[in-house]
MOPAC internal coordinates of N, CA, C and O (Angstrom, degrees):
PM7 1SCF
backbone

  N    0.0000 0     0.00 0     0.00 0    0    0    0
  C    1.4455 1     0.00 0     0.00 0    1    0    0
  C    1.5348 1   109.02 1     0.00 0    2    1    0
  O    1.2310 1   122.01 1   -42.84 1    3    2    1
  N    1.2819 1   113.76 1   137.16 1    3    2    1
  C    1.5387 1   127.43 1  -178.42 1    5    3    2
  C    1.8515 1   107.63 1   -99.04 1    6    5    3
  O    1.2310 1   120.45 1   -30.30 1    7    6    5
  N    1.1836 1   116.75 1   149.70 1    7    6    5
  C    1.3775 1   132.24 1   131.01 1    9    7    6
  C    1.5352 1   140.16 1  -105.61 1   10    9    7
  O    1.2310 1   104.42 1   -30.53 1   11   10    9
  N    1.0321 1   146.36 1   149.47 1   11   10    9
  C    1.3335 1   123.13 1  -174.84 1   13   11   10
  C    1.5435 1    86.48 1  -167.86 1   14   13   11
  O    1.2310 1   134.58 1   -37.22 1   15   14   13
  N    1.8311 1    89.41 1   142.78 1   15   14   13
  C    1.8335 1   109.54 1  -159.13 1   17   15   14
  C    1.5474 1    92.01 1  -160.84 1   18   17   15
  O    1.2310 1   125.97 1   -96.09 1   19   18   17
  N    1.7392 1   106.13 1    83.91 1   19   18   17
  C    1.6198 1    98.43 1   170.65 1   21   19   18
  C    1.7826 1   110.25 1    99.46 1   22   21   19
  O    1.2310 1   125.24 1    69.77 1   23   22   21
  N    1.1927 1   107.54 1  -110.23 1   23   22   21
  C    1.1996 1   119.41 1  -169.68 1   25   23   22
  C    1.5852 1    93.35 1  -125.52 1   26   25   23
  O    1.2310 1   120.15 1   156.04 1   27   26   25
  N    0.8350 1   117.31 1   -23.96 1   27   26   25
  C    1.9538 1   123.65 1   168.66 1   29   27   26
  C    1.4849 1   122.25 1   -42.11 1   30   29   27
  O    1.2310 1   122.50 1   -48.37 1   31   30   29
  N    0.8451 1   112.82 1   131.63 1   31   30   29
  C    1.9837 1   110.00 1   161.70 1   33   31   30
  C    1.4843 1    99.93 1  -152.35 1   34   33   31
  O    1.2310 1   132.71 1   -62.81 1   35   34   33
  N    1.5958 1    93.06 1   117.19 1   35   34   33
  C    2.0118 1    94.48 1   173.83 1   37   35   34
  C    1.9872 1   100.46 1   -98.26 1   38   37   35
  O    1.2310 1   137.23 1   -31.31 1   39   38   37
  N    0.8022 1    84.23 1   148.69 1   39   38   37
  C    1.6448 1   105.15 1  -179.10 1   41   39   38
  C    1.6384 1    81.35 1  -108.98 1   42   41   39
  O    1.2310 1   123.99 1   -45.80 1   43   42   41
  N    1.8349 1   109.95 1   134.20 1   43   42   41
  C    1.4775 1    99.31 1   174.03 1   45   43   42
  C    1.8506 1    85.69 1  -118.21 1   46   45   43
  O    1.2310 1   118.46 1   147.38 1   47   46   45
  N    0.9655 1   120.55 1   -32.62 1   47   46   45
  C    1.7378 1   121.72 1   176.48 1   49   47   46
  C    1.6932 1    90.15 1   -36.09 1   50   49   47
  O    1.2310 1   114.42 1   122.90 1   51   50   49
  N    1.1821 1   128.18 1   -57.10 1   51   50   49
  C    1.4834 1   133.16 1  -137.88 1   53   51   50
  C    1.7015 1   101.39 1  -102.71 1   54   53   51
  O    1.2310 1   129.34 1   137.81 1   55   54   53
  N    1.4445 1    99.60 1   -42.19 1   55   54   53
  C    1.8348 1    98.20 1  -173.60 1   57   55   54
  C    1.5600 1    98.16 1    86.86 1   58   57   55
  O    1.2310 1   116.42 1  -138.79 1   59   58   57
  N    1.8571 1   124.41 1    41.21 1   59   58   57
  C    1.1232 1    79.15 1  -168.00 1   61   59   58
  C    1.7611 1    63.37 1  -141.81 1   62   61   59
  O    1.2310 1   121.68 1   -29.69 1   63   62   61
  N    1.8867 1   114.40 1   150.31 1   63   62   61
  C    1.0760 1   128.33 1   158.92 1   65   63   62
  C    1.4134 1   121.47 1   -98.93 1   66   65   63
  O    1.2310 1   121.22 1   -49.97 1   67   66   65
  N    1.6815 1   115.26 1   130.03 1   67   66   65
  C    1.5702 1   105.71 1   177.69 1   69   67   66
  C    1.4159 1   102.15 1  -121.35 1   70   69   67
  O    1.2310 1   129.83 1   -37.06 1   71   70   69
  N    1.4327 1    98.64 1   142.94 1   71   70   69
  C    1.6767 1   104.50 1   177.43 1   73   71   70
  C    1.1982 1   103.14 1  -136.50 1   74   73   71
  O    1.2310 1   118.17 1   -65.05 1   75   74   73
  N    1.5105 1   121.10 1   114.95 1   75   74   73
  C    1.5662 1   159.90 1  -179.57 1   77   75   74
  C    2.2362 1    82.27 1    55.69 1   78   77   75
  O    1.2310 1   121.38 1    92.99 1   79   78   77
  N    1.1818 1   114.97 1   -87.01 1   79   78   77
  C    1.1944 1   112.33 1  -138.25 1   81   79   78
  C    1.7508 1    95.52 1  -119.68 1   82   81   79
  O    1.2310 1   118.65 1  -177.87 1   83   82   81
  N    1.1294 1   120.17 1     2.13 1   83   82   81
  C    1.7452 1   120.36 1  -178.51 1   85   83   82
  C    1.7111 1    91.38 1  -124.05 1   86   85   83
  O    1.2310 1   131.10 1   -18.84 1   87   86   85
  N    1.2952 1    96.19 1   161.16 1   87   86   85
  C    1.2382 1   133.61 1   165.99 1   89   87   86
  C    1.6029 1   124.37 1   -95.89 1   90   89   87
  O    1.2310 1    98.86 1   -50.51 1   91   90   89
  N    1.2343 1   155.59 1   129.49 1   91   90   89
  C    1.4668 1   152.66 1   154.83 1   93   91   90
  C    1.4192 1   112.32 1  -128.18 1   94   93   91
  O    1.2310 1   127.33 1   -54.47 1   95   94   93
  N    1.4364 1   103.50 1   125.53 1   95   94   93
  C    1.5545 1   120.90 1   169.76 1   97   95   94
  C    1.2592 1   103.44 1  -115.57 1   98   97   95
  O    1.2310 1   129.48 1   -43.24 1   99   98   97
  N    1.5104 1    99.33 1   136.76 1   99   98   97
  C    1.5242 1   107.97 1  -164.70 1  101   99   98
  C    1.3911 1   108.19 1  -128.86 1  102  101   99
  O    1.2310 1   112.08 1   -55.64 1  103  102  101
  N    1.4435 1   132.54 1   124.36 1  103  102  101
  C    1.3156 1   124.99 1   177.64 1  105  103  102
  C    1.4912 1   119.37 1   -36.15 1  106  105  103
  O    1.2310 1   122.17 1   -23.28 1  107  106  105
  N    1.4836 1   113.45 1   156.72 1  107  106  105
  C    1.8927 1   115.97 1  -164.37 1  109  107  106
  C    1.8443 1   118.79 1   -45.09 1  110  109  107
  O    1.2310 1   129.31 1   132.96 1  111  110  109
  N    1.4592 1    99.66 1   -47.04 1  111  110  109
  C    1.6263 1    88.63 1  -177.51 1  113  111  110
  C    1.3020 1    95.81 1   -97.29 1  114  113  111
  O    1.2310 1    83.37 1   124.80 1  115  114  113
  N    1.1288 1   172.20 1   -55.20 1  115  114  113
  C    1.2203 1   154.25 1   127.01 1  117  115  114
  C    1.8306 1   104.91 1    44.21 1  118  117  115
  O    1.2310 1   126.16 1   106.05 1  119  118  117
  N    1.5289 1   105.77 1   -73.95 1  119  118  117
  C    1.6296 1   114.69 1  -169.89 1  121  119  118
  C    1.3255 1   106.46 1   -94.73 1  122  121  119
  O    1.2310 1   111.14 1  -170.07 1  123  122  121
  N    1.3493 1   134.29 1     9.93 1  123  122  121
  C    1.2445 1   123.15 1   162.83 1  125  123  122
  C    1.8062 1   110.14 1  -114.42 1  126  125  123
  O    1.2310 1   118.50 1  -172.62 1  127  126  125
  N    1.5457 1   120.47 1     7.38 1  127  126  125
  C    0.7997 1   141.79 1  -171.47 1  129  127  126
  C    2.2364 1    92.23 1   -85.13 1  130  129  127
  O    1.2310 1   136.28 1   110.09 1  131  130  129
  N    2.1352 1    86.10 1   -69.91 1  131  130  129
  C    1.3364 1    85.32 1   168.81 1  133  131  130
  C    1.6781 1   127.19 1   -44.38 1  134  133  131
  O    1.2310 1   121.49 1   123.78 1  135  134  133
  N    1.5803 1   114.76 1   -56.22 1  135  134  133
  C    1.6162 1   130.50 1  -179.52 1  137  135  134
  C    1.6412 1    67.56 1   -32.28 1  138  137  135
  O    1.2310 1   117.65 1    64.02 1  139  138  137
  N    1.1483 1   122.09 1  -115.98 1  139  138  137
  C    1.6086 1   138.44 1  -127.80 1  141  139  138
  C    2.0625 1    90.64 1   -46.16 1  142  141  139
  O    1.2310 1    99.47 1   145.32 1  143  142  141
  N    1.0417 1   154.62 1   -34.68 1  143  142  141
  C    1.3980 1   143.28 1   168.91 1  145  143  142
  C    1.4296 1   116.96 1   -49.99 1  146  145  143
  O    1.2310 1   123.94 1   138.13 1  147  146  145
  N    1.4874 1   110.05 1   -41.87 1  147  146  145
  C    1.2880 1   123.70 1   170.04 1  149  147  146
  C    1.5656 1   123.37 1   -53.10 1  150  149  147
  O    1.2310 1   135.03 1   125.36 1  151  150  149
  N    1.1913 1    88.53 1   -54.64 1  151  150  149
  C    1.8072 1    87.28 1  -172.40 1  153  151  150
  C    1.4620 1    98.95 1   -87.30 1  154  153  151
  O    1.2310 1   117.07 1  -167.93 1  155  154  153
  N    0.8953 1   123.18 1    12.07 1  155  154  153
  C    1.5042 1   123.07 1  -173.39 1  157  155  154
  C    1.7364 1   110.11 1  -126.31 1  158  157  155
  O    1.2310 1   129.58 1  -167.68 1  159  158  157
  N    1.4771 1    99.14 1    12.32 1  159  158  157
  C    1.7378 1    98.52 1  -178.76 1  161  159  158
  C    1.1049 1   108.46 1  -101.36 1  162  161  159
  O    1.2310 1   139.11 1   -38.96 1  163  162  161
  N    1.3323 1    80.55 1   141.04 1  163  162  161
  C    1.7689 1   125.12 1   175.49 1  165  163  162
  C    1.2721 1   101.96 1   110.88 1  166  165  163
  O    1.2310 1   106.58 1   154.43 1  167  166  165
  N    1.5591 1   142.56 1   -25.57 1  167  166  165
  C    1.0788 1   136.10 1   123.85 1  169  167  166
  C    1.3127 1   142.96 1   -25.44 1  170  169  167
  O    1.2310 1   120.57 1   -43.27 1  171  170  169
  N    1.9082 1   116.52 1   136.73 1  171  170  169
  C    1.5294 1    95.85 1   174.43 1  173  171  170
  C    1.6000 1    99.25 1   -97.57 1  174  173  171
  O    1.2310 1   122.45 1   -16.56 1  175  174  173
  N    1.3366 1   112.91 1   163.44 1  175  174  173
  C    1.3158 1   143.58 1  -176.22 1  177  175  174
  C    1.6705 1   104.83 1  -112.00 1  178  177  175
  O    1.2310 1   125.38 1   -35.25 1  179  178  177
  N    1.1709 1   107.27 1   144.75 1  179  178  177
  C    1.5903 1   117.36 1  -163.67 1  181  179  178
  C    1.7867 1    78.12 1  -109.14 1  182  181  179
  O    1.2310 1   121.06 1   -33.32 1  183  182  181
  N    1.4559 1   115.58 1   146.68 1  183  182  181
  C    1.5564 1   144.90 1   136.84 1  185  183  182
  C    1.5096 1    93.21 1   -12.26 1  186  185  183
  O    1.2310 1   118.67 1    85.80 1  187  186  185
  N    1.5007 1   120.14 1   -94.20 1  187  186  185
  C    0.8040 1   149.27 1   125.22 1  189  187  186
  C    2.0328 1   114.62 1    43.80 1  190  189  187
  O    1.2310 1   132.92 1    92.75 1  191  190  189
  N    0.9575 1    92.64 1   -87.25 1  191  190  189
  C    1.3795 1   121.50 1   163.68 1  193  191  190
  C    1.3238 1   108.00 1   -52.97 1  194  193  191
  O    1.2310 1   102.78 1   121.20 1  195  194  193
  N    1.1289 1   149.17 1   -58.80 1  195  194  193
  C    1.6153 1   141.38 1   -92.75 1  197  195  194
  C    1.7402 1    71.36 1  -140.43 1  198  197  195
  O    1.2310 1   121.33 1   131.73 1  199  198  197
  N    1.8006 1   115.05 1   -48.27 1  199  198  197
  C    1.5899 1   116.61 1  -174.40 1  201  199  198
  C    1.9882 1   112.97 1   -64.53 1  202  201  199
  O    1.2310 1   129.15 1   157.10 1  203  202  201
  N    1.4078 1    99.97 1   -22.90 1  203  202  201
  C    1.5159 1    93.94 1  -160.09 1  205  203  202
  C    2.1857 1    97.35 1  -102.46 1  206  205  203
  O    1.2310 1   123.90 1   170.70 1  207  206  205
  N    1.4172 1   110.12 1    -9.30 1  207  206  205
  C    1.3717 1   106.30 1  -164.97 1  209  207  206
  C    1.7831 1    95.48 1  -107.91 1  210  209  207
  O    1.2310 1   118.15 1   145.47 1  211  210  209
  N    1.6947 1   121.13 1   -34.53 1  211  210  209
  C    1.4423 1   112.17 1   177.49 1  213  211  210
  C    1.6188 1   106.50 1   -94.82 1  214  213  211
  O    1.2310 1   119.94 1   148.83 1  215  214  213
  N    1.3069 1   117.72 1   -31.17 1  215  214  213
  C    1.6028 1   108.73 1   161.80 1  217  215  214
  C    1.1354 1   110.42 1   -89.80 1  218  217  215
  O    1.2310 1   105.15 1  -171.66 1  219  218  217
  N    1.2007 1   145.08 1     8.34 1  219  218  217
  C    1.7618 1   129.12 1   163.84 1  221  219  218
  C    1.6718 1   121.01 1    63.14 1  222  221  219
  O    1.2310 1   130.61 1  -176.51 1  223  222  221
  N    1.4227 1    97.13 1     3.49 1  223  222  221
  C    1.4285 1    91.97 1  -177.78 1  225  223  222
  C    1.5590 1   110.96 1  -127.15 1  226  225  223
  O    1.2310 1   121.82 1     8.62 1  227  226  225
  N    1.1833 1   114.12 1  -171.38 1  227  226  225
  C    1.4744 1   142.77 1   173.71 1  229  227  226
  C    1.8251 1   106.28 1   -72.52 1  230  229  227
  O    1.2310 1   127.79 1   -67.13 1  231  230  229
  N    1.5041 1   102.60 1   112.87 1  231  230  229
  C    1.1457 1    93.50 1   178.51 1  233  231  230
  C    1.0156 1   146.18 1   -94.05 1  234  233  231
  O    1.2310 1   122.98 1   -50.25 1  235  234  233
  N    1.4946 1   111.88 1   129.75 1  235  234  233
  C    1.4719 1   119.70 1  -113.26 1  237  235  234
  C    1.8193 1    86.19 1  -153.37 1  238  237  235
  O    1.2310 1   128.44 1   132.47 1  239  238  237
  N    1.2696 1   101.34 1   -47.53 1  239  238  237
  C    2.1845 1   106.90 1   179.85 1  241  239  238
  C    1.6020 1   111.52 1   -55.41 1  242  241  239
  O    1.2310 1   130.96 1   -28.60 1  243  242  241
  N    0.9708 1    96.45 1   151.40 1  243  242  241
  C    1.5935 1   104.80 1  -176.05 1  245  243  242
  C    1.7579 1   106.51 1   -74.57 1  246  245  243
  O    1.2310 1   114.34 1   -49.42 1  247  246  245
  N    1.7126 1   128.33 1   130.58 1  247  246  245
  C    1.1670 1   122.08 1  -152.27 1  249  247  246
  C    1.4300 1    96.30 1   -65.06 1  250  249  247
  O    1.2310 1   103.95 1   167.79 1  251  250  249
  N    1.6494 1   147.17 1   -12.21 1  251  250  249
  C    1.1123 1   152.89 1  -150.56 1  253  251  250
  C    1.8016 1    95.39 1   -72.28 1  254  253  251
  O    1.2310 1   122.32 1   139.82 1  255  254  253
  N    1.6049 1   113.17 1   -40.18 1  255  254  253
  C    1.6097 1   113.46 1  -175.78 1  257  255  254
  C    1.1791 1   113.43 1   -83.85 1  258  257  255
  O    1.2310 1   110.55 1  -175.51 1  259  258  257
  N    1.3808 1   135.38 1     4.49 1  259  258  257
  C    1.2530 1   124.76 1   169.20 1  261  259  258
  C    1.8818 1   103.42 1   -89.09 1  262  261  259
  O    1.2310 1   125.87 1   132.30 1  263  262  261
  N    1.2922 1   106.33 1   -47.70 1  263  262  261
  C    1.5287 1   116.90 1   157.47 1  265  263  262
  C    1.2075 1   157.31 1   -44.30 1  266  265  263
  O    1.2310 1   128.34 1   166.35 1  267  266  265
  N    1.3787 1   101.54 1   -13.65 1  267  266  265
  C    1.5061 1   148.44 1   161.25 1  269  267  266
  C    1.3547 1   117.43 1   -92.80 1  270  269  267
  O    1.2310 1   122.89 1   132.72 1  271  270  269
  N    1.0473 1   112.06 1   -47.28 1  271  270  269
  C    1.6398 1   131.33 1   162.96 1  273  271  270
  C    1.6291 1   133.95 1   -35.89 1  274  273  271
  O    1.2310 1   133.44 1   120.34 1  275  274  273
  N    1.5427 1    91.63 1   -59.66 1  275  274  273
  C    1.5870 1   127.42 1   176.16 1  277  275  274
  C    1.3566 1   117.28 1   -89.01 1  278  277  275
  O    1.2310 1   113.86 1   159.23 1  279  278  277
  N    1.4839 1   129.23 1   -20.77 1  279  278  277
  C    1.1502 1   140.21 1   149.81 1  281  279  278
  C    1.5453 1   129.47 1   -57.71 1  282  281  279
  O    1.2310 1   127.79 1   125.27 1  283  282  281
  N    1.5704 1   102.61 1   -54.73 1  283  282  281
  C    1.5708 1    97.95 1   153.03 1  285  283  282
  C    1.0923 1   143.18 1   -42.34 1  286  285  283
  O    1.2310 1   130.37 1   124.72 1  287  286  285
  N    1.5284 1    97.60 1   -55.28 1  287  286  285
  C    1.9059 1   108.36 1   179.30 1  289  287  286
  C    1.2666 1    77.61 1   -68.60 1  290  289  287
  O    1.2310 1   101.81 1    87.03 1  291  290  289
  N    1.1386 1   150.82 1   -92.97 1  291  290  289
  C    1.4283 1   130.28 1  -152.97 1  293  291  290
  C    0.9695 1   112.24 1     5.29 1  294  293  291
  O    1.2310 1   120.43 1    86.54 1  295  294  293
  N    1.3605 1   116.78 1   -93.46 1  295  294  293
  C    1.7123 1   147.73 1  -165.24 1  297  295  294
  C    1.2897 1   117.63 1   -39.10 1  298  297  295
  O    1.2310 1   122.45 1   134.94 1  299  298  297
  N    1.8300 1   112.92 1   -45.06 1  299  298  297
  C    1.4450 1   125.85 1   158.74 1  301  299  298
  C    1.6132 1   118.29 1   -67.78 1  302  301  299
  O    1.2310 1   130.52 1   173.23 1  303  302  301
  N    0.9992 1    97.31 1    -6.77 1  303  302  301
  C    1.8332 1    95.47 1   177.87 1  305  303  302
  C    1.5889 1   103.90 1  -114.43 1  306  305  303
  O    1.2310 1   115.71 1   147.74 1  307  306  305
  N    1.0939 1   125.75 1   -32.26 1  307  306  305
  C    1.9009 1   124.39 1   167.89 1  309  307  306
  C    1.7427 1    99.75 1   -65.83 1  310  309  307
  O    1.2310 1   125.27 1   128.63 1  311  310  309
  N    1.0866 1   107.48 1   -51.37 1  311  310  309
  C    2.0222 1   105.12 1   174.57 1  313  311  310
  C    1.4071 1    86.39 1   -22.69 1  314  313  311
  O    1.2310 1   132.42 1    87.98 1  315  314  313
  N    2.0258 1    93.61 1   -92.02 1  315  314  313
  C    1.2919 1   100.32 1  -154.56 1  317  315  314
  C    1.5604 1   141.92 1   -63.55 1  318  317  315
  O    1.2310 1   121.81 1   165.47 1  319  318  317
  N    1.3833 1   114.13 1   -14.53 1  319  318  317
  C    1.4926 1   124.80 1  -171.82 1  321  319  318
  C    1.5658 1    87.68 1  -110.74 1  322  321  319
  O    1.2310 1    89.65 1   151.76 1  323  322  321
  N    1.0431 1   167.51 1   -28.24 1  323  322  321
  C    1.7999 1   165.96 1  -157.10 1  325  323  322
  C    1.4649 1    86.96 1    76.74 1  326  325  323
  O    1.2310 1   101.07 1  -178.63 1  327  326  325
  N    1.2860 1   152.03 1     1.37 1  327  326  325
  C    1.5225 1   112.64 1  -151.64 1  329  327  326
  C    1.7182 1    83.02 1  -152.56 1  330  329  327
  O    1.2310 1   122.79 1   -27.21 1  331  330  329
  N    1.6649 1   112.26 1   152.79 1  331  330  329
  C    1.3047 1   114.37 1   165.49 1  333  331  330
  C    1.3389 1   120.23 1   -83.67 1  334  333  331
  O    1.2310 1   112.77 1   -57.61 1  335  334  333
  N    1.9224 1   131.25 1   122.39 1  335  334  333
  C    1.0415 1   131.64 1   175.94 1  337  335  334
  C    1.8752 1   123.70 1   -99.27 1  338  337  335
  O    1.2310 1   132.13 1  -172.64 1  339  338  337
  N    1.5809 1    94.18 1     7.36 1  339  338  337
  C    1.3900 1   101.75 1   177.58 1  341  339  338
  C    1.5907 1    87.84 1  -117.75 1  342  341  339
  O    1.2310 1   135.30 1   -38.28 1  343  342  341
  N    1.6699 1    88.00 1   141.72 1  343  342  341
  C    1.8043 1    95.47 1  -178.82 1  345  343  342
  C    1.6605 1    95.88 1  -134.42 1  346  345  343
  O    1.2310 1   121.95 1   -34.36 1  347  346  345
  N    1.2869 1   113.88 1   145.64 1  347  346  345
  C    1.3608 1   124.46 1   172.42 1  349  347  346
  C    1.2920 1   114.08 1   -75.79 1  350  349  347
  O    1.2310 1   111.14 1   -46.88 1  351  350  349
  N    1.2023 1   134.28 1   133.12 1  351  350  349
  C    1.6240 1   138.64 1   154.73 1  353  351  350
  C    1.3101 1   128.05 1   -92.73 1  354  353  351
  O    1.2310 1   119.42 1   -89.70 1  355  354  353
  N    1.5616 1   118.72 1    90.30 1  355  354  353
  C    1.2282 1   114.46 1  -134.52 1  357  355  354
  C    1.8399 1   115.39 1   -60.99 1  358  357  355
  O    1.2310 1   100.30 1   -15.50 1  359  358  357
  N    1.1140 1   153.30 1   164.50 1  359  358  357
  C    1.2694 1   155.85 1  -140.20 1  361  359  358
  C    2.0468 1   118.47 1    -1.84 1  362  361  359
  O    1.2310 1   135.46 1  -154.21 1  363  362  361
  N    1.1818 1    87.68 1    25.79 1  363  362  361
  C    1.4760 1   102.97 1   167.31 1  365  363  362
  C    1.4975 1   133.19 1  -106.09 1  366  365  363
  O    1.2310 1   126.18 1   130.44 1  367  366  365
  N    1.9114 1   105.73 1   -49.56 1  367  366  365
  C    1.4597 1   126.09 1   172.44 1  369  367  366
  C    1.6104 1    91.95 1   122.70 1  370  369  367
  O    1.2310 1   116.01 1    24.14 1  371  370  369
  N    1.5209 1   125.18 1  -155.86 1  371  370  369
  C    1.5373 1   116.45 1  -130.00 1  373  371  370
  C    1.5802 1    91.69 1  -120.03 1  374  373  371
  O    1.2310 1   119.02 1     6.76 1  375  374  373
  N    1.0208 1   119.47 1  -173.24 1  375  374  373
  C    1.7375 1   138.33 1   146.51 1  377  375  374
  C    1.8423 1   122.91 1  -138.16 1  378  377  375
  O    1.2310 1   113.76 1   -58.38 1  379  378  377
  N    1.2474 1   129.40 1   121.62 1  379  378  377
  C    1.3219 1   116.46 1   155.76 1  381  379  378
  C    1.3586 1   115.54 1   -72.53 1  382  381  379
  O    1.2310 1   130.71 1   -28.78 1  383  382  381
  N    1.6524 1    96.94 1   151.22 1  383  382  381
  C    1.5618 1   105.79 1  -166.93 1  385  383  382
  C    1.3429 1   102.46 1  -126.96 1  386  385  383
  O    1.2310 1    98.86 1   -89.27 1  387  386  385
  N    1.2095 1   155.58 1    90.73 1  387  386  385
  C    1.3559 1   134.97 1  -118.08 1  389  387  386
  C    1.8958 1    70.10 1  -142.98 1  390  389  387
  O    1.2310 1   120.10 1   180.00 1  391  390  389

């Protein structure tokens, strides 16, 4: 099964995101972190949101792992595209802008 958002296509059989001409595989919450940015872009996403639908639970984690989280994929997504496509909304939580 495919998704595709922009220049995006997630492979979920594979775990693997391609954008125009690279490939990125991203450890499990890492790529279901992305899945949920994806279907949720151009939209903002609440903290909130993002803690109870990719961790599944009661929030309960210290806000430091969602922040840690979103910083990474960051870093793997500025590598590969030069440019940041996750943007913060400040005391709200983020939007992809793809």
């Amino acid at each position: 099964m495919y998704l595709s958002s922009g220049k995006i296509k997630l492979n979920f059989a594979s775990r693997k995101i391609f954008l125009d001409d690279s490939v990125i595989i991203l450890r499990n919450k890492l790529f279901e972190l992305f899945v949920y940015f994806v279907k949720n872009s151009g939209r903002i996403v609440t903290r909130t949101q993002l803690l109870e639908e990719v961790w599944e639970r009661d929030i309960c984690w210290p806000t430091n792992t969602l922040d840690v989280h979103v910083a990474l994929l960051r870093k793997v997504l500025v590598k590969r595209l030069g440019y940041d496509v996750i943007h913060t909304v400040h005391c709200i939580g983020y939007i992809l802008e793809i």
